[in-house]
KOLLOVO-168883 format. One record per residue (C-alpha): y, x, z; residue in three letters. Coordinates in steps of 0.25 Angstrom, whole numbers, plus 5000, padded with zeros to 4 digits. Each point is the difference from the previous one (the first is absolute). Last residue first. Layout:
# residues N
YXZALA/...
# end
This chain:
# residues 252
456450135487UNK/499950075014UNK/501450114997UNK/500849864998UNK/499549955013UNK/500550135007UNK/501449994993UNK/500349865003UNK/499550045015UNK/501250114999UNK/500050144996UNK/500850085006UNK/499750144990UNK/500050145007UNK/498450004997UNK/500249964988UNK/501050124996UNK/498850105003UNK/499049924994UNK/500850044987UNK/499249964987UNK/498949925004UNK/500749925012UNK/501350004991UNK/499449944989UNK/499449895008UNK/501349985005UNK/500749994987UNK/498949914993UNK/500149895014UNK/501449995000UNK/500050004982UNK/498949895001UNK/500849905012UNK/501350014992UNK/499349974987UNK/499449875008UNK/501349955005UNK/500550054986UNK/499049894991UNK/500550034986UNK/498450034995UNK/500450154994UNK/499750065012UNK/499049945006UNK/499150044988UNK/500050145002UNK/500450074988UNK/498850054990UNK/499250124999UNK/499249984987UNK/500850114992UNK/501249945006UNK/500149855001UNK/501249935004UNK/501150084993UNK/500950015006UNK/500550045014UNK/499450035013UNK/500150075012UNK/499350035014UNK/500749975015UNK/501050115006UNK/499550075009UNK/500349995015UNK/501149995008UNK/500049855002UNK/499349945012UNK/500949875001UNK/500950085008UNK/500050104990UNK/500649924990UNK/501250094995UNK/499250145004UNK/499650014986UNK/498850095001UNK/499649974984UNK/500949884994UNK/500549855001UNK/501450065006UNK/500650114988UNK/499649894989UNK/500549885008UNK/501650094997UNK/499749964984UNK/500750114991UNK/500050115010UNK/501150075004UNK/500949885004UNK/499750025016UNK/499550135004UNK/498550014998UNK/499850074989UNK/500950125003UNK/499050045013UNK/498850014992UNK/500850074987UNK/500750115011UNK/498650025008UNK/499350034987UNK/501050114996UNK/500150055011UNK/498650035003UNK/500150054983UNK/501250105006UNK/499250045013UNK/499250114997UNK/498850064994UNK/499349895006UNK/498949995011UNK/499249895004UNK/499949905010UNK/501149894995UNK/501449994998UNK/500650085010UNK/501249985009UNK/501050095008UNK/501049895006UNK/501450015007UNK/500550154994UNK/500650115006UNK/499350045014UNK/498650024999UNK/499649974986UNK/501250104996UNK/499450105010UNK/498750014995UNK/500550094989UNK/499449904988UNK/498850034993UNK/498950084994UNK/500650004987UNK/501049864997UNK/500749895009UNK/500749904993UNK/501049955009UNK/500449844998UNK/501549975004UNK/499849835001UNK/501549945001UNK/500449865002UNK/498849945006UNK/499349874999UNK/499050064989UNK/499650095011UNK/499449915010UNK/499049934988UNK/499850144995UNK/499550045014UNK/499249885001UNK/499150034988UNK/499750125007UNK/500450154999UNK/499050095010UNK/500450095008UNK/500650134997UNK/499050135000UNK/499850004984UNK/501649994999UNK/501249914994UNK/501150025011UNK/500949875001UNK/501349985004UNK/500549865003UNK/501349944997UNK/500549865004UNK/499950015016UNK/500850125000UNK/500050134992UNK/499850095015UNK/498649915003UNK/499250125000UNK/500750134996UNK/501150064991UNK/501350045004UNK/501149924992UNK/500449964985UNK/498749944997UNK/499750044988UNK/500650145003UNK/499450035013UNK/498749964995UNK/500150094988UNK/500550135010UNK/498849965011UNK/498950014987UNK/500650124996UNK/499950065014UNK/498749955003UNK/499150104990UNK/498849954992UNK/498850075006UNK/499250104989UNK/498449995000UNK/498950105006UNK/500050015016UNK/501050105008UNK/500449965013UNK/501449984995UNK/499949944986UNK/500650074988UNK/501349924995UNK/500549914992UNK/501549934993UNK/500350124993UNK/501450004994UNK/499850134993UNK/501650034999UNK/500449915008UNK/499849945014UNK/499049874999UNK/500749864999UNK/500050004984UNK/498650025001UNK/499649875009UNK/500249944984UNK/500549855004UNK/499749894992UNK/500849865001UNK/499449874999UNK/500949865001UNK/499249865002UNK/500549874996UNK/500950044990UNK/499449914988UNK/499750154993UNK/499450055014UNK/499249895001UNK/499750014984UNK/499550145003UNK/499249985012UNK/499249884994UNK/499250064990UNK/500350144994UNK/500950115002UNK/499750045014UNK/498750074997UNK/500650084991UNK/501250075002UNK/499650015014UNK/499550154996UNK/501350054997UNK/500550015015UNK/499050115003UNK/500550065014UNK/500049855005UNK/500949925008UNK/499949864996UNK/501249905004UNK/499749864997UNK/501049885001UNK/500049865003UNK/
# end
């Protein structure tokens, strides 16, 4: 699969991408990563890539005719929703998108080509969300300086889960807002963890797990991660389907 990332700051994904699992998917071949600095698209001599907004208000606005000339260059035709085909989408990192989920990344590692805009200032000329790419997306409620880290984040949660990435492939399934078992109610978080040793300063390792009995450490993880997620995210337990086994678990 391969990653386009248009950015004005093509130096700062040095980092975040050279360590853990991204680097050695890209050094198996699994996944292919190319940076794109939105400048080189912007008329010489000052290559400016922002503007004053109209209306007035603080802020600069990032410009559409650079972000139009990259498009048209990775893709190799006009620009809009659905133009790449079914095995590219183009997406448009800003504060006003939607919200990224687990089961976008699990859509996007099934594609050939992800093109990942890292909006920046006070944002992005309405026009490119409108017309230009398929998805505008956030990463949570809050506000960034721009999108290059939101990138960042979406790139490492979407590499993960394409086939081969990942050492064990059960690692990317058994986890938090998995959507692989929703119909038995998944999509919550993931249950808690232990390793050695088995007591630490007086706080030791739940006995079922370290009895060998895996109908019972099946029926202890269920029960830990939906207690968890009642406490920590109601608002994810809510959506869950829970089924009568769930219900009598949550009555222990």
């Amino acid at each position: 699969m391969r990653f386009d990332l248009v950015t004005i700051f093509p130096g700062f994904f040095a980092g975040p991408l050279d360590y853990g699992v991204v680097p050695r998917a890209r050094e198996a071949g699994r996944i292919e990563i190319a940076v794109h600095n939105l400048r080189d698209y912007a008329p010489p001599p000052h290559h400016i890539t922002d503007d004053r907004p109209f209306g007035g208000g603080e802020g600069m606005v990032m410009k559409p005719e650079p972000i139009h000339a990259c498009l048209r260059a990775l893709l190799e035709a006009e620009p809009g929703p659905g133009a790449a085909g079914a095995g590219t989408r183009v997406a448009l990192l800003s504060a006003q998108g939607r919200a990224f989920r687990q089961a976008d990344a699990e859509a996007w590692s099934r594609l050939d080509r992800l093109i990942l805009i890292c909006g920046r200032y006070e944002g992005v000329d309405e026009r490119v969300a409108a017309h230009y790419v398929d998805d505008e997306i956030s990463i949570g409620d809050f506000v960034l300086s721009g999108g290059e880290l939101a990138a960042a984040l979406v790139l490492d949660a979407t590499a993960r889960l394409i086939p081969g990435v990942l050492g064990h492939a059960q690692s990317a399934v058994n986890e938090s807002f998995t959507s692989a078992t929703a119909a038995d109610g998944g999509g919550g978080l993931d249950c808690p963890h232990y390793t050695r040793p088995v007591e630490f300063l007086g706080h030791e390792v739940p006995p079922v797990l370290r009895e060998g009995n895996h109908a019972a450490i099946a029926r202890w993880r269920r029960r830990q991660a939906l207690l968890k997620t009642r406490t920590l995210r109601p608002d994810l337990f809510a959506q869950l389907r829970l089924s009568a086994a769930d219900a009598a678990l949550l009555e222990d």
